[in-house]
C-alpha positions as CSV (number, residue, x, y, z in Angstrom):
1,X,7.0,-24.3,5.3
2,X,8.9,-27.5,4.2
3,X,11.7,-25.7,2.2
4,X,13.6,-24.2,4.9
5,X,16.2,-23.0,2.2
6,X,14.1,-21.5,-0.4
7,X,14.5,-18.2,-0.8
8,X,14.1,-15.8,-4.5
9,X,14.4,-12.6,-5.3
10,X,12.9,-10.4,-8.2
11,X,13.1,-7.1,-9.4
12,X,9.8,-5.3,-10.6
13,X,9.2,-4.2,-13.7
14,X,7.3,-0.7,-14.6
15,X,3.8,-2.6,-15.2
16,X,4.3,-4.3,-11.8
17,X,5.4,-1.2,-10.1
18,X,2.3,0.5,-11.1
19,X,0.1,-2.2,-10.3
20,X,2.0,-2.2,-6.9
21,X,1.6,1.7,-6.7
22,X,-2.0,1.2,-7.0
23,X,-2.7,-1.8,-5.3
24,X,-0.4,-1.5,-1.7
25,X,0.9,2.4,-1.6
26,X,-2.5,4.4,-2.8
27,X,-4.6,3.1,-0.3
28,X,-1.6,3.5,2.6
29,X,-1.0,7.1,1.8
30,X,-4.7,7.7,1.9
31,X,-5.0,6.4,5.3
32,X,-2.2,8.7,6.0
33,X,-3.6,11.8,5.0
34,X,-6.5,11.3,6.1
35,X,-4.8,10.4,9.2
36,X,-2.5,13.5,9.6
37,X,-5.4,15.6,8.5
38,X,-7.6,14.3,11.5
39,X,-4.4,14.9,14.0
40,X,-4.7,18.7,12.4
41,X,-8.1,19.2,13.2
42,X,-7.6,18.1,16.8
43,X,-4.7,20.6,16.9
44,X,-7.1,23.7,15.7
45,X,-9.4,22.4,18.5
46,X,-7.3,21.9,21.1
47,X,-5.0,25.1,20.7
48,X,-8.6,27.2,20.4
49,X,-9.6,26.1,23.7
50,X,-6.6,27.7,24.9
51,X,-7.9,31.1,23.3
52,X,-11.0,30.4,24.9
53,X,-11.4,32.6,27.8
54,X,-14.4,34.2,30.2
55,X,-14.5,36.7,27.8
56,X,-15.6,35.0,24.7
57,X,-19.5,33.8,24.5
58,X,-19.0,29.6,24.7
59,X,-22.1,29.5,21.9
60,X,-19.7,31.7,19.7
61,X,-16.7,29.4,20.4
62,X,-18.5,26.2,20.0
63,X,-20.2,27.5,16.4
64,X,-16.9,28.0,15.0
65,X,-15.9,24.6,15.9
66,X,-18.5,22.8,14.7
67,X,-18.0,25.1,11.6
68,X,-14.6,23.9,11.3
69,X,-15.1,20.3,12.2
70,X,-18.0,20.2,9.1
71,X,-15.7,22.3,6.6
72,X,-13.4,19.1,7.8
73,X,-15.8,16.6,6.8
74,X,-16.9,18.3,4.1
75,X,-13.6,19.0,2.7
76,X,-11.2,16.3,3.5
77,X,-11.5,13.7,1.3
78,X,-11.2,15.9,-1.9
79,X,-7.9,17.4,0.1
80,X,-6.6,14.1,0.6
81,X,-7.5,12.9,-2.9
82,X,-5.9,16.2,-4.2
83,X,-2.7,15.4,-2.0
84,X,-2.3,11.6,-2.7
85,X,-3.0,12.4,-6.7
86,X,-0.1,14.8,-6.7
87,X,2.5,12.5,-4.7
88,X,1.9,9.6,-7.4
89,X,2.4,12.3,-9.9
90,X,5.4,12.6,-8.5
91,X,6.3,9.2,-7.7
92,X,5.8,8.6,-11.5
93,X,8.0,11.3,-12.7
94,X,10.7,9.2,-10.3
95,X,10.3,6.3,-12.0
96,X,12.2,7.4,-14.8
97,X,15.5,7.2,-12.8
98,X,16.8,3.3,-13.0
99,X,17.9,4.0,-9.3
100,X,14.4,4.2,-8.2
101,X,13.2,1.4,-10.4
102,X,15.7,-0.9,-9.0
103,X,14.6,-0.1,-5.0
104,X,11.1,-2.2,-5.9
105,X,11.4,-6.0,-5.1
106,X,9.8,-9.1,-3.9
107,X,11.5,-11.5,-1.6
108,X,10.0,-14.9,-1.0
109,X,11.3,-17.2,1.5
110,X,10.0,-20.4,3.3
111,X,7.7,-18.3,5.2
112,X,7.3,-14.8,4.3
113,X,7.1,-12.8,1.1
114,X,8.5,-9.0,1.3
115,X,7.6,-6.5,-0.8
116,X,9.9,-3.7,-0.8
117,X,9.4,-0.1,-1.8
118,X,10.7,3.3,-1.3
119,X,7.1,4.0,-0.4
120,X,7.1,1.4,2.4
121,X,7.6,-2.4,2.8
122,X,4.8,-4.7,3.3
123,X,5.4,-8.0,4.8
124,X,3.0,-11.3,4.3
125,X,3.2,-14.9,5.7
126,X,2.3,-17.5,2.9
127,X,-0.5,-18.8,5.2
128,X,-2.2,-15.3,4.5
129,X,-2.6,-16.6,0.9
130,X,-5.8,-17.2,-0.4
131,X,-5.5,-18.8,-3.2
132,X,-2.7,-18.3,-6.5
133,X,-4.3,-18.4,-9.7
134,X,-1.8,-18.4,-13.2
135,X,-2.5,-16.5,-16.0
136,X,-0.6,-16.1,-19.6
137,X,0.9,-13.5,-18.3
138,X,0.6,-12.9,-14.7
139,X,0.7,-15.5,-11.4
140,X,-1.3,-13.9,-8.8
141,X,-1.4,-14.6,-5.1
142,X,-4.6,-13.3,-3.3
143,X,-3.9,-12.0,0.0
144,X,-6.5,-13.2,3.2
145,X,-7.2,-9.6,4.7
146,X,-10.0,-7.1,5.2
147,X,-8.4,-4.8,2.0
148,X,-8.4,-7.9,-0.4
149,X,-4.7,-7.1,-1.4
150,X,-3.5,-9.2,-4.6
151,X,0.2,-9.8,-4.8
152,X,0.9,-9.9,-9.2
153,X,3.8,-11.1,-10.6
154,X,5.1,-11.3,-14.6
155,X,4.7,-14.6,-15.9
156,X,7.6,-13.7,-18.1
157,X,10.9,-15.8,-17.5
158,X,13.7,-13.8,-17.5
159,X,17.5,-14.4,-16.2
160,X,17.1,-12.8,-13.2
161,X,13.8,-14.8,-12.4
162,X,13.1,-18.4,-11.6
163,X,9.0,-17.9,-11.8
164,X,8.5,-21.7,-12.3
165,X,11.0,-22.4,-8.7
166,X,8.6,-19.6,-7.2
167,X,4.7,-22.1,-8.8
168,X,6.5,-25.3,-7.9
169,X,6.9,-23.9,-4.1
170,X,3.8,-22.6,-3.7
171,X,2.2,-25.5,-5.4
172,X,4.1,-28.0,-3.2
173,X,3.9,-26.1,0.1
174,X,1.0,-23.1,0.2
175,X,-1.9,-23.6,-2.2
176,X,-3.2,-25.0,-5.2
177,X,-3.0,-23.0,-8.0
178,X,-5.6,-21.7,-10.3
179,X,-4.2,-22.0,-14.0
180,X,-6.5,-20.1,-16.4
């Protein structure tokens, strides 16, 4: 971009972090579930070929299978749903400790914007924004992508924020912005 020195830094607060939670890290942990839970499967098959032997009636070993491969399909999405429900349980429990809290940030710099988590970090380039639209009490970037992200931000000023540094750049440099 054309500021090469611009740089900011802001701390989340809770009603961003859950917004953050439920934007980014719900859908991320899902596909990892669902992910692990498909490398599982493949493990019960693979590791039952192995007891597979002259012996055993291929019809017989095949039906269980495909009995386990549709209990999978059947099954898996109310497992993973189950699972991910219980880690954000737990991830809101943690955000009673300031220690946590203070581990969730956005970076913005000339060219990327960072969003650091102890769930993960997710990294954007601002020519991946769609558009920025400002509310009363939110500025929100709209990410170009296939899982429609949205990036929001407090429009609160605070001393550890400089929101209106963070408009004017984006005004001047990425998009126009949407004031509603």
């Amino acid at each position: 971009m054309y500021n090469p020195d611009f740089t900011l830094e802001f701390k989340l607060n809770s009603i961003e972090i859950r917004k953050l939670n439920k934007m980014y890290f719900k859908r991320i942990y899902k596909e990892r579930f669902r992910f692990f839970s498909l490398i599982l499967l493949f493990f019960l098959i693979f590791f039952d070929v192995f007891d597979w032997n002259d012996d055993n009636d291929f019809i017989r070993w095949f039906s269980r299978n495909l009995v386990l491969i549709l209990f999978f399909l059947l099954f898996q999405s109310h497992i993973v749903n189950t699972l991910c429900r219980t880690f954000f349980k737990l991830i809101r429990k943690l955000m009673k400790f300031e220690r946590f809290l203070r581990s969730y940030k956005f970076n913005f710099t000339n060219s990327f914007i960072h969003v650091y988590s102890p769930l993960g970090e997710v990294e954007y380039k601002w020519d991946e924004i769609e558009k920025a639209i400002l509310t009363k009490d939110f500025f929100f970037l709209y990410i170009k992508e296939k899982k429609e992200y949205v990036i929001s931000i407090s429009n609160k000023e605070n001393e550890e924020r400089n929101i209106k540094k963070l408009i004017a750049f984006v005004e001047n440099n990425v998009t126009k912005i949407t004031k509603i």
